[in-house]
Residue frames as a rotation matrix with the C-alpha (Angstrom) as fourth column:
UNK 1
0.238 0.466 0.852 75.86
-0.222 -0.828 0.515 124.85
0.946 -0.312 -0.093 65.00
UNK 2
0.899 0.314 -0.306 76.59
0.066 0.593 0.802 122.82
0.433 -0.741 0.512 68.02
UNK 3
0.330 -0.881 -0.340 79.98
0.941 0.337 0.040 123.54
0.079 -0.333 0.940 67.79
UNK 4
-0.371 -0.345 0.862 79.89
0.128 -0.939 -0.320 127.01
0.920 -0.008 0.393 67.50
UNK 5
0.780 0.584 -0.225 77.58
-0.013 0.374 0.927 126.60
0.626 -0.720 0.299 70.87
UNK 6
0.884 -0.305 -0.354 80.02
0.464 0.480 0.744 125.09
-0.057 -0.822 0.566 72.77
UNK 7
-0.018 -0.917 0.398 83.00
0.841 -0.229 -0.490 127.11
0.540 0.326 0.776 71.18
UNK 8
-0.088 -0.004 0.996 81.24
-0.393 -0.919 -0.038 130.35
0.915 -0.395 0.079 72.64
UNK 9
0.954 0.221 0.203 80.34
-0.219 0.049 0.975 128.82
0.206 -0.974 0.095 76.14
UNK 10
0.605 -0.597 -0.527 83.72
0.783 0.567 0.257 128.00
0.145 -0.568 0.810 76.64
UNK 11
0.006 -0.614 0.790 84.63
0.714 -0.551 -0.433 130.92
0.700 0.566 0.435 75.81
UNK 12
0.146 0.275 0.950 82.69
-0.142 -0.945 0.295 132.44
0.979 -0.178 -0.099 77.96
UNK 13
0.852 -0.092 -0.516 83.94
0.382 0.783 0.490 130.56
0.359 -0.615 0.702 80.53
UNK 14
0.060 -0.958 -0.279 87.11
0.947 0.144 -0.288 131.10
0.316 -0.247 0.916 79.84
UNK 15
-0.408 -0.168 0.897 86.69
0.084 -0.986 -0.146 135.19
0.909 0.015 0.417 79.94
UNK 16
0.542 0.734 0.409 84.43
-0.224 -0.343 0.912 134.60
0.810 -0.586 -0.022 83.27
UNK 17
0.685 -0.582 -0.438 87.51
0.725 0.607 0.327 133.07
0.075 -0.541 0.838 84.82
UNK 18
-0.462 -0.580 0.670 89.60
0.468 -0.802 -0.372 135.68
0.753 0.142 0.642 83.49
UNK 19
-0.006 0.587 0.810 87.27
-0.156 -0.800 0.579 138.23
0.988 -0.123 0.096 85.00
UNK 20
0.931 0.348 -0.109 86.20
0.083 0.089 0.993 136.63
0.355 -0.933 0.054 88.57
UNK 21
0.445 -0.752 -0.487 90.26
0.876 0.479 0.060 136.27
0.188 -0.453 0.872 88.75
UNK 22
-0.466 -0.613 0.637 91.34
0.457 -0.784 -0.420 139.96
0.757 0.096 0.646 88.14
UNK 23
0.447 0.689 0.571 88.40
-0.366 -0.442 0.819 141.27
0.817 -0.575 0.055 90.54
UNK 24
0.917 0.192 -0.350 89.99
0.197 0.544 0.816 138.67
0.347 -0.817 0.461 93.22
UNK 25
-0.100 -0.967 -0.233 93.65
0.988 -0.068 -0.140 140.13
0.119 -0.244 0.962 92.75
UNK 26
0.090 0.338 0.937 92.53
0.188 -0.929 0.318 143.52
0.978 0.147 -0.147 92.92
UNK 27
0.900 0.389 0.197 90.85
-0.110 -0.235 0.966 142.77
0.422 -0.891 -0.168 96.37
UNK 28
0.480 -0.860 -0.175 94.09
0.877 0.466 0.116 141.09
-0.019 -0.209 0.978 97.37
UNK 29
-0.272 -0.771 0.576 95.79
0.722 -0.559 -0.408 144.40
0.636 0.305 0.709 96.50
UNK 30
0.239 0.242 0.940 93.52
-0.543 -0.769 0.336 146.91
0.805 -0.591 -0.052 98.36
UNK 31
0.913 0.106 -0.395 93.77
0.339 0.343 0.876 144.55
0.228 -0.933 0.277 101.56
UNK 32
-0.156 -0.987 0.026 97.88
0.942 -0.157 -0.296 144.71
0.296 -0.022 0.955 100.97
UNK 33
-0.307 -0.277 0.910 97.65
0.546 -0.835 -0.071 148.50
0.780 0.475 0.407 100.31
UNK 34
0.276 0.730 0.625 94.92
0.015 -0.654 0.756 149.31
0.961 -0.200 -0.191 102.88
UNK 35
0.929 0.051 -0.367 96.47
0.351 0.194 0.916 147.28
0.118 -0.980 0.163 105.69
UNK 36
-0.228 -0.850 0.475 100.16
0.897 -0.372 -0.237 149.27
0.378 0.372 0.848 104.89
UNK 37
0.113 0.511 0.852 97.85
0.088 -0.859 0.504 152.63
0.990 0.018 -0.142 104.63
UNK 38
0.851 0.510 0.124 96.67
-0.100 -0.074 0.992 151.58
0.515 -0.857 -0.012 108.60
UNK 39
0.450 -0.706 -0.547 100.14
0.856 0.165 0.490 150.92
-0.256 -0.688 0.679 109.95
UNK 40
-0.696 -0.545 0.468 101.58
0.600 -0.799 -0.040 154.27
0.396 0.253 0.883 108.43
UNK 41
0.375 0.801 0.467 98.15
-0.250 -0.398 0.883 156.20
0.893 -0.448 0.051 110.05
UNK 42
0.976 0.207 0.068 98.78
-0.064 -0.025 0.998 154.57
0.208 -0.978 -0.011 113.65
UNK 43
0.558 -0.829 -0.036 102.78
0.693 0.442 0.569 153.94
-0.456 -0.343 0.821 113.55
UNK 44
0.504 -0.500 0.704 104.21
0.671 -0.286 -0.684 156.55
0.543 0.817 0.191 110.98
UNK 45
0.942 0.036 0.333 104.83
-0.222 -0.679 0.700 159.09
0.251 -0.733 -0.632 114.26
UNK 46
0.916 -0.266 0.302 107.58
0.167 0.934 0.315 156.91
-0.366 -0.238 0.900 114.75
UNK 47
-0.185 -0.915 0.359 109.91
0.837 0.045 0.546 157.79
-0.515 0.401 0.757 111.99
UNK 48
0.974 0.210 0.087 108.13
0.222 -0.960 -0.168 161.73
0.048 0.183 -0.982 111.48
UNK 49
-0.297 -0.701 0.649 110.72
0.578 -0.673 -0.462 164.38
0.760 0.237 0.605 110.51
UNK 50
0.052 -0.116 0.992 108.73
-0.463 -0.883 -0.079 166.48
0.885 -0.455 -0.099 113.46
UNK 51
0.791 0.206 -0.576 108.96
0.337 0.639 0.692 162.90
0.511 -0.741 0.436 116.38
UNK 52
0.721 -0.427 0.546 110.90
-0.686 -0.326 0.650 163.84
-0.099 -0.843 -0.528 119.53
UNK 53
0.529 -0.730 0.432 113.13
0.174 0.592 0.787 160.61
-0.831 -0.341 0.440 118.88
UNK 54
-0.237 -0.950 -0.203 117.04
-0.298 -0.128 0.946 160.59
-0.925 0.285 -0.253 117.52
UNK 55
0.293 0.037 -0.956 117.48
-0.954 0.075 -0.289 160.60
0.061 0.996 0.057 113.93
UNK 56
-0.699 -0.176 -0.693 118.90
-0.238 0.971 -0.007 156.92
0.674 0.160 -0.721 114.35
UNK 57
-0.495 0.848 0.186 115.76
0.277 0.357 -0.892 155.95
-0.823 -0.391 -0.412 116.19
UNK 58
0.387 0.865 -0.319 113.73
-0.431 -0.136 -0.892 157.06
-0.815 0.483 0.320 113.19
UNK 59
0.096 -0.160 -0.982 115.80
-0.995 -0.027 -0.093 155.50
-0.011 0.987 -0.162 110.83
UNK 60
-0.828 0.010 0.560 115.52
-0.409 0.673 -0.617 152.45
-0.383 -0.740 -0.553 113.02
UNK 61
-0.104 0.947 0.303 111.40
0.324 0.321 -0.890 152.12
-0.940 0.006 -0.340 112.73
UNK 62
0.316 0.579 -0.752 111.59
-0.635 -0.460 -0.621 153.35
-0.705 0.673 0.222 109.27
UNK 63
-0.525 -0.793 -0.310 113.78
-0.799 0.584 -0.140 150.62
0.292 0.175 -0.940 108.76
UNK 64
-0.752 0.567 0.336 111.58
0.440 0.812 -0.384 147.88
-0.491 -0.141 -0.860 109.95
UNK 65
0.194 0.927 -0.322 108.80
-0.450 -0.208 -0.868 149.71
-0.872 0.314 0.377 108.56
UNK 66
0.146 -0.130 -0.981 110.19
-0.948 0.265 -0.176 149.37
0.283 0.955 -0.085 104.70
UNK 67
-0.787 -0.611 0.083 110.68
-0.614 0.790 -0.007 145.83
-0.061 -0.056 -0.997 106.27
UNK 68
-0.446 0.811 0.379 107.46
0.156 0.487 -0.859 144.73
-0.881 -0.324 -0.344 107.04
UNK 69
0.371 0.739 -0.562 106.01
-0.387 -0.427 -0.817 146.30
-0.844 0.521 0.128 104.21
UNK 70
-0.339 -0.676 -0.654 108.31
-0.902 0.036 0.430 144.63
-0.267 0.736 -0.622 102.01
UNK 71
-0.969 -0.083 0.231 107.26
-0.101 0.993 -0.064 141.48
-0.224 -0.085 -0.971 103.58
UNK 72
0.029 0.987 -0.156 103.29
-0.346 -0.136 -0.928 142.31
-0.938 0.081 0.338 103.48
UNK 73
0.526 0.224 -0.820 103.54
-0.771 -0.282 -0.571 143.02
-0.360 0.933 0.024 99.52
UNK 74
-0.590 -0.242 -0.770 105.63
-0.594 0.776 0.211 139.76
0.547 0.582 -0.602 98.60
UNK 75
-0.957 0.261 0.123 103.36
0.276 0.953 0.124 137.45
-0.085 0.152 -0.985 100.29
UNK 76
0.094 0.890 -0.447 100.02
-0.308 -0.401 -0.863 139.75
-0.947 0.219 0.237 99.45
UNK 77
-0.069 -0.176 -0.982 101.46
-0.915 -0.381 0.133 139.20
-0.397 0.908 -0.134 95.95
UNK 78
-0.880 -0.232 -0.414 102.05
-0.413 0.805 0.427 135.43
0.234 0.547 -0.804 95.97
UNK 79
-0.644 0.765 0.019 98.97
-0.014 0.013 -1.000 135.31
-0.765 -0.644 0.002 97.14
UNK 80
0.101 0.275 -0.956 97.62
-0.484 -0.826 -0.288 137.04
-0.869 0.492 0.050 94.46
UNK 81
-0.194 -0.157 -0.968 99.32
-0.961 0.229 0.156 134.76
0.197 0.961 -0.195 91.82
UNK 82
-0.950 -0.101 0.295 97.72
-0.196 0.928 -0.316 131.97
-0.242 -0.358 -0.902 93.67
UNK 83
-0.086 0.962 -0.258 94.51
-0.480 -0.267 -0.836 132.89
-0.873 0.052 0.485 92.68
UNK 84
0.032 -0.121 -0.992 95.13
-0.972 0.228 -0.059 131.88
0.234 0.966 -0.110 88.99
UNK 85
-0.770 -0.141 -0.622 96.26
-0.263 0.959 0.108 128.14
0.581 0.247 -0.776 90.24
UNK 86
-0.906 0.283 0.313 93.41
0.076 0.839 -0.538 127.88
-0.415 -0.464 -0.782 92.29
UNK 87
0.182 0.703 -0.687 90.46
-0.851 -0.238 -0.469 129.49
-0.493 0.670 0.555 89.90
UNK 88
-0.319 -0.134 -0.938 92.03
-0.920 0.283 0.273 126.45
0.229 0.950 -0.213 87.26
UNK 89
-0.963 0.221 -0.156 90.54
0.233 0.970 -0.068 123.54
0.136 -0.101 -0.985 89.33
UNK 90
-0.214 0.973 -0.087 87.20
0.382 0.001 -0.924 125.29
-0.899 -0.231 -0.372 88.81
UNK 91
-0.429 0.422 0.799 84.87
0.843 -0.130 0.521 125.48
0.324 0.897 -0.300 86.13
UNK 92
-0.756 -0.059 -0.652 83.64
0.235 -0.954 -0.186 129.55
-0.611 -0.294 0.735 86.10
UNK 93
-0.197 0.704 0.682 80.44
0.860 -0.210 0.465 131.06
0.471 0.678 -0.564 84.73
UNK 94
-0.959 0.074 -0.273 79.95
0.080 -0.855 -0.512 134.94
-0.271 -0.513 0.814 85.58
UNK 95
-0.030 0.998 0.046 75.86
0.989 0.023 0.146 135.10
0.145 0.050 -0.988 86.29
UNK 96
-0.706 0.059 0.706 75.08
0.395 -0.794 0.462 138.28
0.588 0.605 0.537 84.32
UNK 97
-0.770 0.561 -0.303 72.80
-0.009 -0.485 -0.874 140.41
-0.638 -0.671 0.379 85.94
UNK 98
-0.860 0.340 0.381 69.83
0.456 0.176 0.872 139.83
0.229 0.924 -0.307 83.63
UNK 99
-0.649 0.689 -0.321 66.34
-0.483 -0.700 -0.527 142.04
-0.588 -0.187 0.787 83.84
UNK 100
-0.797 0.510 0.325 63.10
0.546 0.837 0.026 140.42
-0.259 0.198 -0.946 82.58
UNK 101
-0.688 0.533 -0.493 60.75
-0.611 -0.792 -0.004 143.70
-0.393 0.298 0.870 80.81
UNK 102
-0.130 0.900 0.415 57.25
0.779 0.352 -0.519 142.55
-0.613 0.256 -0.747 80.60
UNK 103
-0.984 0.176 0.008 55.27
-0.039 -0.260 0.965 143.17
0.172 0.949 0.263 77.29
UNK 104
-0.275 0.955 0.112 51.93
0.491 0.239 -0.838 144.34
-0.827 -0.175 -0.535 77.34
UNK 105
-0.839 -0.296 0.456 49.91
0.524 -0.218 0.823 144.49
-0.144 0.930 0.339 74.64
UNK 106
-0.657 0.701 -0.276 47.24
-0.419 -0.645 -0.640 147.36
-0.627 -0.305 0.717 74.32
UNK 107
-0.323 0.769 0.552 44.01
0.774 0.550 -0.314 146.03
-0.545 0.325 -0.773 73.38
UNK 108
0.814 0.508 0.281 42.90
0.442 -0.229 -0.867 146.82
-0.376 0.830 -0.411 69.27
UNK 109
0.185 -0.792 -0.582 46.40
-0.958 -0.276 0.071 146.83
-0.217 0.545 -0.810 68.42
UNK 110
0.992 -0.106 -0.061 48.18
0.064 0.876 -0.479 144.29
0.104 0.471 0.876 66.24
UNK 111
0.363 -0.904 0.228 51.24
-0.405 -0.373 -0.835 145.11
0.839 0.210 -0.502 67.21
C-alpha cells in the first residue's frame, strides 16, 4: 500500500509540475504578445497604408518592426523553454483549493 502511496504522490507531483509549468509559459506568451500588441497601438502609424511618409519610409519601420518583433518572440520563447530547466531543480505540489462543509446533525435523528 505504501507504494502505491508514494507512486500517486509522485505522480502528482509530477502532473503539478507539468501544470504550474504550462500556466508559466502561457504568461510568458501574453507578456510577448501583449508587449508586440502595445508597440503596433503606439508605433504602427509609422508604416500605415494612410501615414504621410514615402512608401520606402514605411517599408523602412515596418522593417525594423518585423525586426524587433522577431527578436521579442525568440528570446520571449527561450525564455519560455527555460521554465522547464528551472521548474526541474524544484520539487512541485499544486495546493488544491480545498472547502471544509460542516455536518450538523439534527437532534432525534440517527442519521
Amino acid at each position: 500500500m505504501d507504494d502505491y502511496k508514494k507512486k500517486r504522490e509522485d505522480r502528482y507531483q509530477a502532473d503539478s509540475k507539468a501544470r504550474l509549468s504550462k500556466i508559466l509559459r502561457k504568461k510568458i506568451q501574453t507578456t510577448m504578445i501583449g508587449a508586440l500588441s502595445s508597440i503596433e497601438e503606439h508605433f504602427g502609424f509609422l508604416w500605415a497604408e494612410d501615414s504621410s511618409y514615402s512608401k520606402e519610409e514605411k517599408a523602412a519601420m515596418l522593417d525594423l518592426y518585423n525586426k524587433v518583433r522577431s527578436e521579442i518572440l525568440d528570446k520571449g520563447n527561450n525564455q519560455a523553454r527555460n521554465v522547464d530547466a528551472e521548474l526541474a531543480q524544484y520539487d512541485v505540489t499544486w495546493l488544491k483549493y480545498n472547502m471544509v462543509i460542516p455536518v450538523i446533525r439534527k437532534e432525534g435523528t440517527d442519521e
